[in-house]
C-alpha positions as CSV (number, residue, x, y, z in Angstrom):
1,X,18.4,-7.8,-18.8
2,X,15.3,-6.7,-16.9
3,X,13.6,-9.1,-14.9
4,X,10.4,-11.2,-15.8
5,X,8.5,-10.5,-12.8
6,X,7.4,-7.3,-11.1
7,X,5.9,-6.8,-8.4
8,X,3.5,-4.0,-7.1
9,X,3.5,-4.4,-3.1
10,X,3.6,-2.6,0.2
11,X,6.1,-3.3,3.1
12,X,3.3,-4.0,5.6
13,X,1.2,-5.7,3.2
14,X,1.0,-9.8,4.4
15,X,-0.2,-10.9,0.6
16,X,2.5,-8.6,-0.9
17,X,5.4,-10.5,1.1
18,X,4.0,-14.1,0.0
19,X,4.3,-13.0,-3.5
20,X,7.9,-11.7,-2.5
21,X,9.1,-14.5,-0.4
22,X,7.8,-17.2,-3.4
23,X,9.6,-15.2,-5.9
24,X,12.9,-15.3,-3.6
25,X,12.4,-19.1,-2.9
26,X,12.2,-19.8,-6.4
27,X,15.2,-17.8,-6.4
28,X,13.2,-16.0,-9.4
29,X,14.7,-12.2,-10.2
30,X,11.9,-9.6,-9.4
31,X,11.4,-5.6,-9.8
32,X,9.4,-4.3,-6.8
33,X,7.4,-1.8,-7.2
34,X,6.7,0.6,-3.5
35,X,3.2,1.7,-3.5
36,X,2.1,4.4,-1.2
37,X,-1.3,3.7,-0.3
38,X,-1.6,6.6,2.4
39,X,-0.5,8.7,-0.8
40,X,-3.5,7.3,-3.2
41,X,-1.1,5.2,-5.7
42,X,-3.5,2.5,-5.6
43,X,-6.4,5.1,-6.8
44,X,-4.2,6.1,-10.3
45,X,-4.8,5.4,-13.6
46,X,-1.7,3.7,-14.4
47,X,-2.0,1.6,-11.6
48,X,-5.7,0.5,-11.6
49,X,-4.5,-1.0,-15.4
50,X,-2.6,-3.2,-13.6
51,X,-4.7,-4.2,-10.6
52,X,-8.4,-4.0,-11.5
53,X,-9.2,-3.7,-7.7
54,X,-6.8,-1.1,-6.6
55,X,-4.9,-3.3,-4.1
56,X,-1.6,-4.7,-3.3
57,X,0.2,-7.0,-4.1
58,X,-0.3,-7.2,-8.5
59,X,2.0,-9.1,-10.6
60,X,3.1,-8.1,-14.0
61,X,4.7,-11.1,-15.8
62,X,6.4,-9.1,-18.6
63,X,7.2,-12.1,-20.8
64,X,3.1,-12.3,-21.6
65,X,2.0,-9.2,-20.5
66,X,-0.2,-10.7,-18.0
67,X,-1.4,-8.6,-15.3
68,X,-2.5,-10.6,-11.7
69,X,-4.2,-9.5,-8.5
70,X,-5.6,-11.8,-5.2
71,X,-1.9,-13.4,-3.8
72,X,-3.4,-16.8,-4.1
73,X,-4.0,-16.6,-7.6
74,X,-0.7,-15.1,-8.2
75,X,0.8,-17.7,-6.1
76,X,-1.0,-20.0,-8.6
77,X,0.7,-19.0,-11.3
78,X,4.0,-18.7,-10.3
79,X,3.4,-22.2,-9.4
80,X,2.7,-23.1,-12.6
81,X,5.2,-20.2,-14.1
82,X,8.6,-21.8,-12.1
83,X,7.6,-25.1,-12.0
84,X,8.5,-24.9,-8.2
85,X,6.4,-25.2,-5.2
86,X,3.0,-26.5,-6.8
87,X,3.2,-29.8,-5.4
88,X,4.6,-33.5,-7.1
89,X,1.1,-34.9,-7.8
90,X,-2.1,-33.7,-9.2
91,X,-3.8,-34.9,-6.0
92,X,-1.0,-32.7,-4.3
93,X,-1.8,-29.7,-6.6
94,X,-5.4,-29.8,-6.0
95,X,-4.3,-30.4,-2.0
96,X,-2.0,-27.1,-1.7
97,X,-4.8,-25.1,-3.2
98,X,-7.4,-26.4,-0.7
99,X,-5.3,-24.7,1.9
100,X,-5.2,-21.6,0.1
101,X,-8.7,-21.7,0.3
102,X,-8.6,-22.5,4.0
103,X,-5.9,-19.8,5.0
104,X,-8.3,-17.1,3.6
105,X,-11.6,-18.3,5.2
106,X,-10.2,-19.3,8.3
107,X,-6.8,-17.8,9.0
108,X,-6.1,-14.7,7.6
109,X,-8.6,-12.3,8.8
110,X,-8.3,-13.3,12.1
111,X,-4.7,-12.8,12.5
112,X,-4.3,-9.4,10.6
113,X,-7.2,-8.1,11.8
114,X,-5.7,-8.3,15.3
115,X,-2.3,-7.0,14.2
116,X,-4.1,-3.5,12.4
117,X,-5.9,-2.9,15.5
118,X,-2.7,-3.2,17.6
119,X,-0.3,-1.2,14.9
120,X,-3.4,1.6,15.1
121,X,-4.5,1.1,11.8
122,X,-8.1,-0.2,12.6
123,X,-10.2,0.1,15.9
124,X,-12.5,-2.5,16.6
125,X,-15.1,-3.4,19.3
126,X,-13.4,-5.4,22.0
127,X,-16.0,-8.3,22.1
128,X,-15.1,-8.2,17.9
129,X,-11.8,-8.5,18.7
130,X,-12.0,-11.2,21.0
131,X,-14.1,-12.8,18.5
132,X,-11.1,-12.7,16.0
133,X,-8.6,-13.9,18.9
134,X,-10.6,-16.9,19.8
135,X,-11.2,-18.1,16.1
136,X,-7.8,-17.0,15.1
137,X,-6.3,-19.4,17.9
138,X,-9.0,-22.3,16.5
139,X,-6.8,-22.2,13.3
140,X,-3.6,-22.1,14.8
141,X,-4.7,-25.2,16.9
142,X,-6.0,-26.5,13.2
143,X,-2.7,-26.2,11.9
144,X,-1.1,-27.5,14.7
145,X,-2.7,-30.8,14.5
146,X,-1.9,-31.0,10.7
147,X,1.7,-30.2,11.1
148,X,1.9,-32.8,14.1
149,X,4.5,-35.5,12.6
150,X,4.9,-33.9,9.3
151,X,7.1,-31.1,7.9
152,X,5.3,-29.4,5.3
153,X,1.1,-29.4,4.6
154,X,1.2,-31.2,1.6
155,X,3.6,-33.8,0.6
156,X,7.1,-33.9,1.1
157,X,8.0,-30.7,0.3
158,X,7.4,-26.7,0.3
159,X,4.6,-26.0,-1.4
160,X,2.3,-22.6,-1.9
161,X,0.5,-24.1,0.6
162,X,3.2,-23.3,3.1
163,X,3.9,-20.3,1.5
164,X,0.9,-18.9,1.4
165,X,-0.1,-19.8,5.5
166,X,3.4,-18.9,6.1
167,X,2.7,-15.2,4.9
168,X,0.0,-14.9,7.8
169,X,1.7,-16.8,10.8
170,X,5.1,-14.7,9.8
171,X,2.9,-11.8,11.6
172,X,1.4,-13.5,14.4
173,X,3.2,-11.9,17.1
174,X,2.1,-8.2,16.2
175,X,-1.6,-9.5,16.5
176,X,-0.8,-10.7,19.9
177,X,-0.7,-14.8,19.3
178,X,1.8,-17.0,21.3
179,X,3.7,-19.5,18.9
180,X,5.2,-21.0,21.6
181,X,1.2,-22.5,22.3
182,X,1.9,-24.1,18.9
183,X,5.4,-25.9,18.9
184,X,4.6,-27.5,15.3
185,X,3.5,-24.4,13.9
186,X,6.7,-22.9,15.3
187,X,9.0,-25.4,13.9
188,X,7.3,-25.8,10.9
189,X,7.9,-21.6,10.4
190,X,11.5,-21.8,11.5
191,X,12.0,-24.7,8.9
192,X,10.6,-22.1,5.9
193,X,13.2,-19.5,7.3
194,X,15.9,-22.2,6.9
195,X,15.1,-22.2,3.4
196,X,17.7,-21.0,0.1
197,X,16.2,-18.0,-0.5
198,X,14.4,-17.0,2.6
199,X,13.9,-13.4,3.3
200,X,12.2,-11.1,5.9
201,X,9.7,-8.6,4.5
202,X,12.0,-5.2,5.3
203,X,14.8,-7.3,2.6
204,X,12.1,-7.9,0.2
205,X,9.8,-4.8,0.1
206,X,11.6,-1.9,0.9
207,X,10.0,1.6,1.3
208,X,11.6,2.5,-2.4
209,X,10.8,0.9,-5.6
């Protein structure tokens, strides 16, 4: 039987592997899709029917047809999809997607913007990329004081929320940022790596469909 999910990613894509690794963690069957950007896959046809924007990652939920783009969204749904992960309250629902919110506005950009310039994808001014460094560590220190006596953002358990940060701090390191400046961020990542069905990117997104 073919799977439910698929998924249309890229190996080095952050948002791709959060789709991935909540997929995995709801130990939910998936076809992956390898799209080579560098190659124009995200400028065909076929593909911009799927994702209205051209980008990675885009979820295809065959049971319903429905076609998703933007990882929070699609992190959304497969919330409400699995039943997993999308928090034990409503006041925990609404919560877990206030972080998504948060991770994109203050997070994201400033740690993957730091990790293109160093992997040669992007070149940027170096009082720019300062500017990322300082603000990116102002959210790490942010998330550090959240996580101080707690486990997970929002409630008792893993939730999107965790997911969805976790898909940014996974590539800290290659933008340069010291985890070990953050020891509740650190533990906090090495508890989502203890989960069942925990997976690095390279086991998740290979370079092959």
């Amino acid at each position: 039987m073919s799977a439910r999910f698929e998924l249309y990613g890229l190996f080095l894509s952050g948002p791709s592997y959060k789709v991935a690794l909540m997929l995995s963690l709801a130990q939910e069957p998936f076809a992956y899709h390898h799209m080579d950007l560098r190659a124009g896959a995200h400028k065909t046809d076929a593909f911009r029917a799927i994702s209205r924007f051209g980008q990675v990652p885009a979820l295809v939920d065959t049971s319903n047809g429905m076609k998703l783009v933007q990882s929070a969204v699609i992190l959304d749904y497969l919330a409400d999809k699995t039943g997993k992960f999308g928090g034990a309250t409503l006041a925990e629902r609404y919560e877990a997607r206030e972080w998504l919110f948060w991770e994109f506005e203050r997070l994201s950009a400033n740690l993957y913007r730091p990790r293109s310039a160093k992997l040669g994808f992007r070149t940027f001014d170096p009082a720019v990329l300062d500017q990322y460094m300082s603000e990116g560590n102002a959210a790490l220190a942010h998330l550090e004081t959240c996580l101080t006596g707690r486990n997970w953002l929002v409630g008792e358990g893993l939730t999107i929320a965790d997911i969805d940060l976790y898909g940014v701090v996974f590539y800290a390191a290659d933008g340069g940022y010291d985890l070990s400046a953050y020891p509740h961020v650190a533990a906090w990542k090495a508890r989502i790596e203890a989960m069942p069905g925990y997976a690095s990117p390279q086991m998740l997104m290979p370079t092959t469909a």
